[in-house]
Structure formats: C-alpha cells, structure tokens
C-alpha positions in Angstrom: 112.3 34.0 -3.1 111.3 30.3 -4.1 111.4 28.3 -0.7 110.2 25.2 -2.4 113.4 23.2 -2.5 115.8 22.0 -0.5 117.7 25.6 -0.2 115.8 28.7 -1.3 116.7 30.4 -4.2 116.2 33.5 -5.8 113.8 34.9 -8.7 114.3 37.4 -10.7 114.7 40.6 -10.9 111.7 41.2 -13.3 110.7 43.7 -15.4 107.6 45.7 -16.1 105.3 43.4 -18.0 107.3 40.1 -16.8 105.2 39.6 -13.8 101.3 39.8 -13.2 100.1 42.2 -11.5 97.6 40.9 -7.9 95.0 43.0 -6.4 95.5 43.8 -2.4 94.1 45.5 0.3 96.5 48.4 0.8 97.6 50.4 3.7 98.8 53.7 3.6 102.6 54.2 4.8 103.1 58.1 5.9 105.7 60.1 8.3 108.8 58.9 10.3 109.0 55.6 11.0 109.1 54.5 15.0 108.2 51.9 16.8 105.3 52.9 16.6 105.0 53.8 12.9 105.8 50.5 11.4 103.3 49.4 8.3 104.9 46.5 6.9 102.8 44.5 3.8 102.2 40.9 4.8 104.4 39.0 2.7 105.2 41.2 -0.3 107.4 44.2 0.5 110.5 45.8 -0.6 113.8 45.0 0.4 114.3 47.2 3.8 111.3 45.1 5.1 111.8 41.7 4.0 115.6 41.9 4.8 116.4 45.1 6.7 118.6 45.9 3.7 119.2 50.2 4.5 119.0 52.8 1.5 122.3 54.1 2.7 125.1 53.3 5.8 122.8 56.3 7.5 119.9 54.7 7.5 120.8 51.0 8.6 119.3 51.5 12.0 115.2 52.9 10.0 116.1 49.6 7.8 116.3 47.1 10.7 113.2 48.7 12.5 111.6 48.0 9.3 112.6 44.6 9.3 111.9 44.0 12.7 107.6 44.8 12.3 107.9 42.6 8.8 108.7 40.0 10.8 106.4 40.4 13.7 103.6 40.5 11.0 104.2 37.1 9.5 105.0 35.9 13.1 101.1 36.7 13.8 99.6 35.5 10.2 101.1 32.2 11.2 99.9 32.5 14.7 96.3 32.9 13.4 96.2 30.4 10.4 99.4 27.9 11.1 100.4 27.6 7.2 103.1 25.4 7.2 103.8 27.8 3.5 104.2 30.9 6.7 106.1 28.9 9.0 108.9 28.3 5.9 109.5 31.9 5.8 109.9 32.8 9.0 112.5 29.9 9.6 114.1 31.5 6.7 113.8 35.1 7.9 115.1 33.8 11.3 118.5 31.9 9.7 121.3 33.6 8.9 121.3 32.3 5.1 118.9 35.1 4.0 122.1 37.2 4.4 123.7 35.7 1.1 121.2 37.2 -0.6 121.0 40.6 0.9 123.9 41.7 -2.0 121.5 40.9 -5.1 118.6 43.1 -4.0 117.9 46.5 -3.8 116.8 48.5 -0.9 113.1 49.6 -2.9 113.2 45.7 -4.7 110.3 44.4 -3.9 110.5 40.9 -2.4 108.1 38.0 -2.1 108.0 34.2 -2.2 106.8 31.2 -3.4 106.6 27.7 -2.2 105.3 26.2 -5.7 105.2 27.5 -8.6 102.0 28.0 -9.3 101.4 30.9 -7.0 102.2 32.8 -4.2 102.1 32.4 -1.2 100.2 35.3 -0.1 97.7 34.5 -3.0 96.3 31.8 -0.6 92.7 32.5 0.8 93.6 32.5 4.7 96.4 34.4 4.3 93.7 37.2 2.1 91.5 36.8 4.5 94.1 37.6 8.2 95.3 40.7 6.0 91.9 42.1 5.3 90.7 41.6 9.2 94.0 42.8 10.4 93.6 46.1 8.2 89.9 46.3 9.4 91.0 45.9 12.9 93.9 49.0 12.5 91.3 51.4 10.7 88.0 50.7 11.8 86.4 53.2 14.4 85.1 52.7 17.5 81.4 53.7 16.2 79.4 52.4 13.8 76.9 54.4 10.8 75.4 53.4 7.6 78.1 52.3 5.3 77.4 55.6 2.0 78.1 52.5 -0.3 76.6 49.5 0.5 73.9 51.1 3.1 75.1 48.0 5.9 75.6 49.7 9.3 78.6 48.6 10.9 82.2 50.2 11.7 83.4 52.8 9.3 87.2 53.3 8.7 89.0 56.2 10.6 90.6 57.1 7.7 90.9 55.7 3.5 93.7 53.4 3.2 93.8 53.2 -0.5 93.9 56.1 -3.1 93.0 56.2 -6.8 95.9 56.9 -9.1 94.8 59.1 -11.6 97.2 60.8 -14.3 100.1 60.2 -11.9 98.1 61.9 -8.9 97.0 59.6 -5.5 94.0 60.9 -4.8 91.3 59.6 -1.9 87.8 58.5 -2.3 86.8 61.6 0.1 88.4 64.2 1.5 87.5 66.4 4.1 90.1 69.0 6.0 89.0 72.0 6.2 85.9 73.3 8.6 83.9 74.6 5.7 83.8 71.0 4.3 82.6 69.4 7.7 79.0 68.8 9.0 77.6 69.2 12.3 81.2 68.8 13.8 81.9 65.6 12.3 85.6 65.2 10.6 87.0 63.5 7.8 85.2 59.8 7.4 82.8 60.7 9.8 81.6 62.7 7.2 80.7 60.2 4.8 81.2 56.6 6.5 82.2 53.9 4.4 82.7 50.2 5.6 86.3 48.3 5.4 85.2 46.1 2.8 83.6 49.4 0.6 86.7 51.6 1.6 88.9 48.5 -0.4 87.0 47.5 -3.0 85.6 50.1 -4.5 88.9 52.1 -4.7 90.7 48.5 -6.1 87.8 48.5 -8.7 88.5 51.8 -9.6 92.4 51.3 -9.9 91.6 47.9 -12.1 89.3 50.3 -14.2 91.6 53.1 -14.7 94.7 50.4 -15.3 93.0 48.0 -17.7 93.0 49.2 -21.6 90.1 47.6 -21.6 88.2 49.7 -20.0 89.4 53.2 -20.3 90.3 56.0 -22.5 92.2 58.9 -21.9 90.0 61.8 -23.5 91.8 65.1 -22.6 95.3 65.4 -21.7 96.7 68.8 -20.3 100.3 69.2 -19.0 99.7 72.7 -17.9 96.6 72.1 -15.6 96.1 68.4 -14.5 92.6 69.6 -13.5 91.9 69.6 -17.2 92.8 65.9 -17.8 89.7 63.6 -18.1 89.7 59.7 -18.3 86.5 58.0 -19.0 86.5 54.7 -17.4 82.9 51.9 -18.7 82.3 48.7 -18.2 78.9 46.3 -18.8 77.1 44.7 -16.0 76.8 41.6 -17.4 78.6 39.3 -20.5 76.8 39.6 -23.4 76.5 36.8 -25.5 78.5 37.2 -29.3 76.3 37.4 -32.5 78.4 35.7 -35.4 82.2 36.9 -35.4 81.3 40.3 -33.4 83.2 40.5 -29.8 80.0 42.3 -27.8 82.5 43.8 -25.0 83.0 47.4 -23.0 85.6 47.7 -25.7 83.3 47.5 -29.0 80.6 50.6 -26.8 83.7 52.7 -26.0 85.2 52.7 -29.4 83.7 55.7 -30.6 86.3 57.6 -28.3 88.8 55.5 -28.6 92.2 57.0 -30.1 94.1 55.8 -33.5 96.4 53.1 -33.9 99.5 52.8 -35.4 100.0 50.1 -38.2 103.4 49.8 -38.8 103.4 48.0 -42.2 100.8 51.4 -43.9 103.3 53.7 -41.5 99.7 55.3 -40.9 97.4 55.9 -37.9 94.2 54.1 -38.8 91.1 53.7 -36.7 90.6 50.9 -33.9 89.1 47.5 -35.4 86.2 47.7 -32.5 84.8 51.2 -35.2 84.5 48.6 -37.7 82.8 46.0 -35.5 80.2 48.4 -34.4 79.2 49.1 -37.5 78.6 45.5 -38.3 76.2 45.2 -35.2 74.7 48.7 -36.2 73.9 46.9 -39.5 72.4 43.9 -38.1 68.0 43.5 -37.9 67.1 45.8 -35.4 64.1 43.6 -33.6 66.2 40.1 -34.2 69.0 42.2 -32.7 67.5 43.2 -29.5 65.8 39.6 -29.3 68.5 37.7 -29.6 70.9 39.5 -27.1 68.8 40.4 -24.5 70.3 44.2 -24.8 67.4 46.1 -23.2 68.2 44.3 -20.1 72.1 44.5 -20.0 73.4 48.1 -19.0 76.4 50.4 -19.8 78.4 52.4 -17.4 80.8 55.5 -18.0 82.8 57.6 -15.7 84.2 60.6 -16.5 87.3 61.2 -13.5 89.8 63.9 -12.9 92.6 64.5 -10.6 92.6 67.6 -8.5 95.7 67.2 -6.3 94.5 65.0 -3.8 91.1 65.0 -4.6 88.7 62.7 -7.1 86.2 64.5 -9.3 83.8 62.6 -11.4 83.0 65.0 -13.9 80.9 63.0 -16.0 78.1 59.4 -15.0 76.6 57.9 -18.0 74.2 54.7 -17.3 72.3 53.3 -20.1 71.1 49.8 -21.0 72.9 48.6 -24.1 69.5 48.5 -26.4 69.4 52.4 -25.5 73.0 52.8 -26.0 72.9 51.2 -29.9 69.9 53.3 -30.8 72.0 56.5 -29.8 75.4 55.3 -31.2 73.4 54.3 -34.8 72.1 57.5 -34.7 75.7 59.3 -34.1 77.4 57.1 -36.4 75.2 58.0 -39.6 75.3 61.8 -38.7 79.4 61.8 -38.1 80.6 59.2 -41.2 81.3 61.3 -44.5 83.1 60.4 -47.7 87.0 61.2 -47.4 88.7 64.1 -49.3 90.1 61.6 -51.4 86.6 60.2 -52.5 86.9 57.2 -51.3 84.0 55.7 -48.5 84.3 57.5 -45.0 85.5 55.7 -42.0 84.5 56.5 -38.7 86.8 59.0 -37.3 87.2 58.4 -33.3 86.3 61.3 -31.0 90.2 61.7 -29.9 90.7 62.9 -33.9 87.8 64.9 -33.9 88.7 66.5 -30.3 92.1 67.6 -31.4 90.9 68.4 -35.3 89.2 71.6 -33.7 90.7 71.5 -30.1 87.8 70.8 -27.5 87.6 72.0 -24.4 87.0 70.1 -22.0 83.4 70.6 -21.0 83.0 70.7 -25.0 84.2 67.0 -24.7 81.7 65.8 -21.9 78.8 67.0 -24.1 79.9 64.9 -27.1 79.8 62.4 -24.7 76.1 63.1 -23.7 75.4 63.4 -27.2 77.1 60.0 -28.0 75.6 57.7 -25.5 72.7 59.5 -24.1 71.3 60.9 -27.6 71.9 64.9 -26.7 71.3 66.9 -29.3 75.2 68.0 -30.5 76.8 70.7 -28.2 75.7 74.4 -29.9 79.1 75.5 -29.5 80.4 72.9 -32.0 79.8 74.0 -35.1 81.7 77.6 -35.1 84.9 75.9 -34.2 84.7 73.7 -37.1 83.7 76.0 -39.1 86.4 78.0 -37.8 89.1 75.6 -38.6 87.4 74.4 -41.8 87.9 77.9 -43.6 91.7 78.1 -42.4 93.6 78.4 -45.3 96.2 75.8 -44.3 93.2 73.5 -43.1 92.3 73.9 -46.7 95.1 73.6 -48.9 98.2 72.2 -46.7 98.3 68.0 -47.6 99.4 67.3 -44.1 96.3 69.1 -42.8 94.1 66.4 -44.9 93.2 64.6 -41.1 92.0 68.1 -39.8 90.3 68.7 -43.2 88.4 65.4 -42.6 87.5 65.4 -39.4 86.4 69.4 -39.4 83.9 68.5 -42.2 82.5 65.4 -39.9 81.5 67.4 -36.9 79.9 69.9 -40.0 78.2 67.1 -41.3 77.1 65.7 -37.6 75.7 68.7 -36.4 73.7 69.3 -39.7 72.2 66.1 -40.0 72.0 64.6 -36.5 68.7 62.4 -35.9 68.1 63.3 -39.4 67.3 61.3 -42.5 69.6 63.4 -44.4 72.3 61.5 -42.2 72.9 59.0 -44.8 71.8 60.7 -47.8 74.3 63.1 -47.7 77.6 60.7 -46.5 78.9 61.9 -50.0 77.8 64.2 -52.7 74.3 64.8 -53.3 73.3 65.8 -56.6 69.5 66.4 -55.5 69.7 68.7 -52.6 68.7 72.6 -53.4 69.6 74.0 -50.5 71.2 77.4 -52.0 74.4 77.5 -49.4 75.2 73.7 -50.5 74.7 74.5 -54.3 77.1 77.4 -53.9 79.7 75.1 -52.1 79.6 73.0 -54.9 80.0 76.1 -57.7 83.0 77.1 -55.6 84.3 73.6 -55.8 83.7 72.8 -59.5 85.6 77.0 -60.3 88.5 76.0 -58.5 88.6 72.5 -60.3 88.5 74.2 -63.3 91.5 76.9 -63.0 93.5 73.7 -61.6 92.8 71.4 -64.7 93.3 75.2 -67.1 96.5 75.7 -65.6 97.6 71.3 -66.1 97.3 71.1 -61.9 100.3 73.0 -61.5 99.0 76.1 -59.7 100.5 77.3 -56.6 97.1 79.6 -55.2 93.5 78.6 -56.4 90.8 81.1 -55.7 89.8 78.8 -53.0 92.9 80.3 -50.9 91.6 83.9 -51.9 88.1 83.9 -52.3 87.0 81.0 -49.9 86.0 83.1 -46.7 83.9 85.8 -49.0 82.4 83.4 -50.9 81.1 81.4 -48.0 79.9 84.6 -46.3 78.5 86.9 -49.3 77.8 85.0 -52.2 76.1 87.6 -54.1 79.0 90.2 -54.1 81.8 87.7 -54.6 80.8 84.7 -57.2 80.4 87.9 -60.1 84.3 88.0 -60.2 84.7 84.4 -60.0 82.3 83.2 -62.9 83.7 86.1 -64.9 87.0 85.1 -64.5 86.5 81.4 -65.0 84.5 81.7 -67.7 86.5 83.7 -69.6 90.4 82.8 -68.2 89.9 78.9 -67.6 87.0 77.2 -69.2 88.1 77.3 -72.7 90.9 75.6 -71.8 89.1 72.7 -69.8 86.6 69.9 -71.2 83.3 70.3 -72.4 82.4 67.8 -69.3 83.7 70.4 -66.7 82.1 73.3 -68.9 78.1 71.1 -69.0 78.9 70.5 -64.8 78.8 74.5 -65.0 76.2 74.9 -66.2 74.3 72.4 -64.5 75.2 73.7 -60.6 74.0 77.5 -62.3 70.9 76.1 -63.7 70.0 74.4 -60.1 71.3 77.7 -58.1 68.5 79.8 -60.6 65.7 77.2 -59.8 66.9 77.6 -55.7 66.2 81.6 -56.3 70.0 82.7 -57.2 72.7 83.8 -55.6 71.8 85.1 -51.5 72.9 88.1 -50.0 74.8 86.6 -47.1 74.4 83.1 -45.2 74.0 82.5 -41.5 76.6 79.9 -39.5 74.0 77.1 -40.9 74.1 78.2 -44.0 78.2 78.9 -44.0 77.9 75.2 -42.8 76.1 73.9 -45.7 78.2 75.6 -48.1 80.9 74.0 -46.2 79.4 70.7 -46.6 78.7 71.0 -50.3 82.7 72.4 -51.2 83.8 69.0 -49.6 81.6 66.9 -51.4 82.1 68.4 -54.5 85.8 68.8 -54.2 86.1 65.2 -53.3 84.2 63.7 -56.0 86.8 65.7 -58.3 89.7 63.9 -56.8 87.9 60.5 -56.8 87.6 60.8 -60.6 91.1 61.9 -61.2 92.4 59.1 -59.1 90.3 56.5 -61.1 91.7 58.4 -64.4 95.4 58.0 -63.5 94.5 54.1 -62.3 93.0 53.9 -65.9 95.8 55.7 -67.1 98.5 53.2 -65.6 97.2 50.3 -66.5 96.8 50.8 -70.1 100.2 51.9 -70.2 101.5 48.6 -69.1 
C-alpha cells in the first residue's frame, strides 16, 4: 500500500521472486485467538490483520479481533518513535477509504506499505529497533543467566520465537518437554538460556544460510525418512581477496559437493563452473599462494543439519582455515579425477554424482565430508560398494549407465591412490605399473577389444558380460579359456597392432610372476582400475580413427 501520494494506492500482488525478501525478528503465532492471544507483525501482515478482511462469513468476528491488536500495535510504535511515515497509516487504518480496497486482497495476502519508493517503511531503524524491544519485553523472563551463545548474563527468553525451516520442517534452536530431557528441575529455556538478541539472530542467520544458494547444498534427500535428509550449510569468516579472474567465495570451497547443472544448449548435466575454478587455484604456486591471500588466517565453516520433526540436529561441524582446507581439497582432487570412458581428460565429478553412482548412506556421506575438508583417510566402507556397482553388468555394458560407470571407477581410483603420488600418475592409463591385478585388468580389456573389432563391433555379449566377475576374482582358473579362445577365434581376424598389444600386457604379466590364484578387494580394485584405463584408451583411439576417417572423406 503506497501512502506517498495524494490518495494511497495499491501494489501489487507480486509473485515469488518479484519482491525481496527482508530479515525480521519473528514471533511465534499459536492457538485460538482472544483477546488475549493477539500477535500481530508490526507493519507487515496479512490481510485479516492489516484490514480485518475474514477467511470466510464465519470467521468475520476472529478477523476484526485481528484487526483490532494490528492496530493497537502501530498505535504504540508511533507512540514510542512519532514517525510521521507511522502516523500516515494509522490515519489511513482509521478512514473508511481502506474499505475500497478490502475487495482486491486476500484474507492470507500479505500487506505492507510504503511512503517512498525506495523502501519500506518498517525498513526504517526506529521502527527495527521498537519491534525488537517490544519482542524482548513479551519473551524475556523474569531472571537472568549466562546467555549459552554469547556468554553475556542478562534475561533469557521464556520461550524461542523463531524456528529453522529445514526440508519443509520448523524446527527450534532447543527443545526440551519431557522430564528425562530436564536438569535439576529446570524447563524448557531454562535449560539452556539464550539472550533475545542470540534467540533472533542466530536462528535468522541460520534461515539466511539454509535459504541462500550460496551457501548451501542439499547432500541427501529421503522422502521416506526426513531424518535421513542432510543440508550442509559454510560460509568464510572473512572476504578473501581474488587472485587474477578466480572468485575466492564459500561457493568456489563448497563446489566439491555441489550437484550438476543443466546446460540447455549440450541438453547435458555438466559440472558447476566453481570445479573448474578450484582447479585453477589448486594449480597456482603453493608458497606465493598462501602469501598473497592471507589463507592460513581466513577460516571455513560447514554444518551438517537435519530435521527431526521439531527438533534441529547438527550432524556434522567442520572448521578449518582456508590454507588447511586447499592442502586437503588438492589432495582429494588428484586422488578422485580420472580419464573418462570415452578417453577424453577427466573432469571432476561432484560428490552429489558420486553419492548416487553407488548410493551413500548417509553417515557414508558425512565421512566423505571429513575426508574432503579435514583430510580423513577415505571411509573403509567405500570401496566394496563401488566395486559392487562397478562389476554390475548393466553398470558395465548399458550406454545410459556411462555416469555410474564413471563415477564408480573415481571413488576406485580415490580410495587407491589417496595422499598418494600415484594420484596423478595413474589419472589415465599407465603403461609402467606391474601391479599383477592392474595388468590383468588391462588383458581383460585389450581380449574383449579384440572379439569386438573380430566380429566388425557388432556383437551383442562380449566376454566382459560373462567372464568379468571370475576374471576379477580368480584369474588363474578363468584367463586359460579366454586367451584360448581369443587367440584362436578372434585374433586372426584383428590387426597385427592389437595382436603385438597382446603380447606385450603377457610379457609384463610373466615379469609381475603370472597369473594369481585369487585377488583381495584391493586387488579386485586394481584390476578394476586397470579394465577402465585400458578400455578407455581403446575408445579414445577409435574416436580419433573415425574423426580421421571423416575428414578425409570430405
């Protein structure tokens, strides 16, 4: 309602994203309303308030109560600060011309007004400040303890007027009712005492947090148990200063965990630009890079939060200072980055991929966590379940399964070479390691390439579908069949390249001490490892041969 003119006029309505949104102190609204249950919001309210408009014929009587404390409010806001801004809406909540408008708004509209247009008029700081001592006065206690937040003794509030809104659940800072949960006869706040001004802002930070894109990220989403559900919320303690073109922000730290994008003109999901970024900074001169930003003294918070019905749980608290924090991401980064199936150079694949590549658990996720900012070593229980989906068949052979093929032989790859120099040395193939496990992988890799190119690439089941699981498992009983078969079956009918590859991978599997009875989970993971490498610098070459191909046809 804009009262700036010589009539007022009205705004509006406006939609979701039309309007900005302004931080208040908030109180909560609860039972039947009375006389003496009447919370009104100074100055921005919905429609029964502002204009005693009813939700329905029944309820005209509840509306005009309502209307009645609104009124009463701004009638003691302009008492305390005489605004002539206050004084124009109550002469226009006192004439009868704020019935012509009573038609256009809804009963749950909400309503507030302007006397300029560039802002509000409860936006001004004594109107901020009567609301936040009249809430103070209406919670506060009659006693007095050490504020649990800031420490300051001085009134605590009788009960939390704000909650957190967390996965569409309002839940309270604290919450004690039940005698189990109470100490030494104290009840609810008494409990744990927190100050007006810590009872507000903390819970408004938290709300601005959990709001903000940029500075959250939804990890875990489960519509069958909201306990499940985990947001991380971070944010730096300080602005960093930029190096070059890089955007040093909460955004750039968190993108690790961040989820894909959608470009619209590839019709693909592709990684968030911030990956890319911090890879750029991970590249830069460690000692000028520390020198130059001042990271060791600039810190990183994360929160891991979860919605139990009424209740906040904090699952997760990560504090590090931002030197710390790019030593432990460089570290992650090299161990999880490895060459696509296609051949070409691996991206970064963000932890949302990798959590629902294998499917994570939940506490699974919060130890990726630990591992990713706080340098854990990876989480023990990782590896079987991407081994596990790794050897699916589908995973395997399905094209649409390609992103779970990926990402299932990055944790493989992270939790074999984490902290390790081996990290970057084996991103893509590696034609110098002798582990025995990776070797075989590769012989696996190079049989089934050649019964594809024997049979022209038009085969429907490889001996990867049949074979893979044995041959990852018990080498020594199941490559016999295989090399039998190939050699007499499908390498005649395949270059003398593919044939000499043979021969090499067999020559380096003698010098490793031949073929092994069975392998371990490690060593199931190395073969792993090696099969992907191998397999994808196949398809990198016959890309390049049908690009060559092309162009010397036109």
């Amino acid at each position: 309602m804009d009262l700036g003119g010589d009539q007022p006029y009205l705004k509006g309505p406006f939609r979701r994203g039309e309007y900005r949104l302004v931080e208040a102190p908030f109180r909560l609204r609860q039972g039947k309303v009375t006389e003496e249950n009447i919370k009104p919001y100074l100055l921005a309210d919905d429609g029964r308030y502002v204009l005693g408009i009813p939700e329905s014929p029944e309820k005209a009587d509840e509306a005009e109560l309502m209307h009645k404390g609104y009124v009463r409010l701004i009638e003691e806001a302009y008492e305390k600060t005489k605004l002539k801004e206050l004084k124009k809406v109550l002469d226009f909540l006192y004439s009868p011309m704020k019935n012509a408008f009573r038609e256009q708004i809804g009963a749950k509209d909400i309503v507030t007004f302007q006397d300029d247009e560039e802002s509000l008029i409860f936006e001004k700081r004594e109107i901020q400040t009567f609301w936040a001592e009249y809430l103070a006065s209406d919670l506060l206690s009659d006693d007095e303890c050490d504020c649990s937040v800031c420490g300051k003794r001085s009134a605590y509030v009788r009960y939390l007027p704000n909650p957190v809104q967390l996965f569409g659940q309002s839940c309270q800072l604290t919450s004690f009712n039940n005698p189990s949960f109470e100490s030494m006869g104290k009840t609810q706040t008494n409990n744990v005492p927190v100050c007006f001004g810590c009872a507000t802002l903390v819970v408004d930070t938290l709300n601005y947090l959990i709001r903000e894109d940029q500075h959250h990220t939804s990890l875990y989403i489960s519509d069958r148990n909201i306990l499940q559900s985990q947001m991380a919320i971070y944010w730096v303690d300080d602005q960093i200063e930029g190096r070059g073109c890089i955007q040093l922000d909460e955004k750039l730290f968190a993108s690790p965990i961040e989820q894909w994008l959608f470009d619209e003109e590839t019709n693909q999901r592709t990684p968030p630009p911030e990956l890319k970024q911090l890879e750029e900074l991970l590249a830069l001169p460690k000692t000028g890079r520390e020198q130059a930003l001042h990271l060791d003294k600039t810190f990183f918070h994360m929160a891991v939060l979860s919605a139990n019905k009424a209740r906040l749980v904090v699952r997760e608290w990560i504090h590090t200072s931002i030197s710390q924090l790019l030593m432990h991401l460089e570290r992650y980064v090299a161990a999880v980055r490895i060459v696509q199936p296609t051949g070409e150079k691996g991206y970064l694949l963000p932890l949302g991929v990798l959590i629902r590549a294998v499917d994570m658990s939940p506490g699974l996720v919060r130890q990726c966590l630990r591992m990713i900012y706080q340098g854990a070593l990876p989480p023990a229980e990782l590896l079987p379940l991407a081994l596990q989906r790794f050897r699916s068949l589908k995973v395997l052979s399905d094209p649409k399964e390609t992103w779970r093929y990926h990402s299932s032989a990055s944790l493989i790859k992270l939790v074999l070479t984490y902290g390790k120099e081996e990290a970057n040395t084996m991103q893509s193939l590696n034609n110098h390691c002798l582990q025995p496990a990776y070797i075989c992988g590769r012989l696996l890799a190079v049989l089934e390439e050649i019964q594809r190119r024997a049979s022209g690439y038009r085969i429907g089941s490889t001996i990867v579908d049949r074979f893979y699981g044995a041959a990852s498992t018990a080498p020594a009983s199941t490559f016999g069949s295989l090399l039998r078969l190939s050699t007499t079956a499908h390498l005649p009918k395949v270059s003398v390249e593919l044939g000499r590859l043979l021969e090499e991978v067999m020559k380096q599997l003698d010098e490793a001490g031949g073929f092994p009875t069975i392998f371990n989970l490690r060593e199931q993971a190395e073969f792993a490892l090696g099969f992907y490498h191998q397999r994808a610098e196949f398809r990198s070459r016959h890309q390049a041969n049908q690009t060559k191909e092309t162009g010397e046809s036109q």
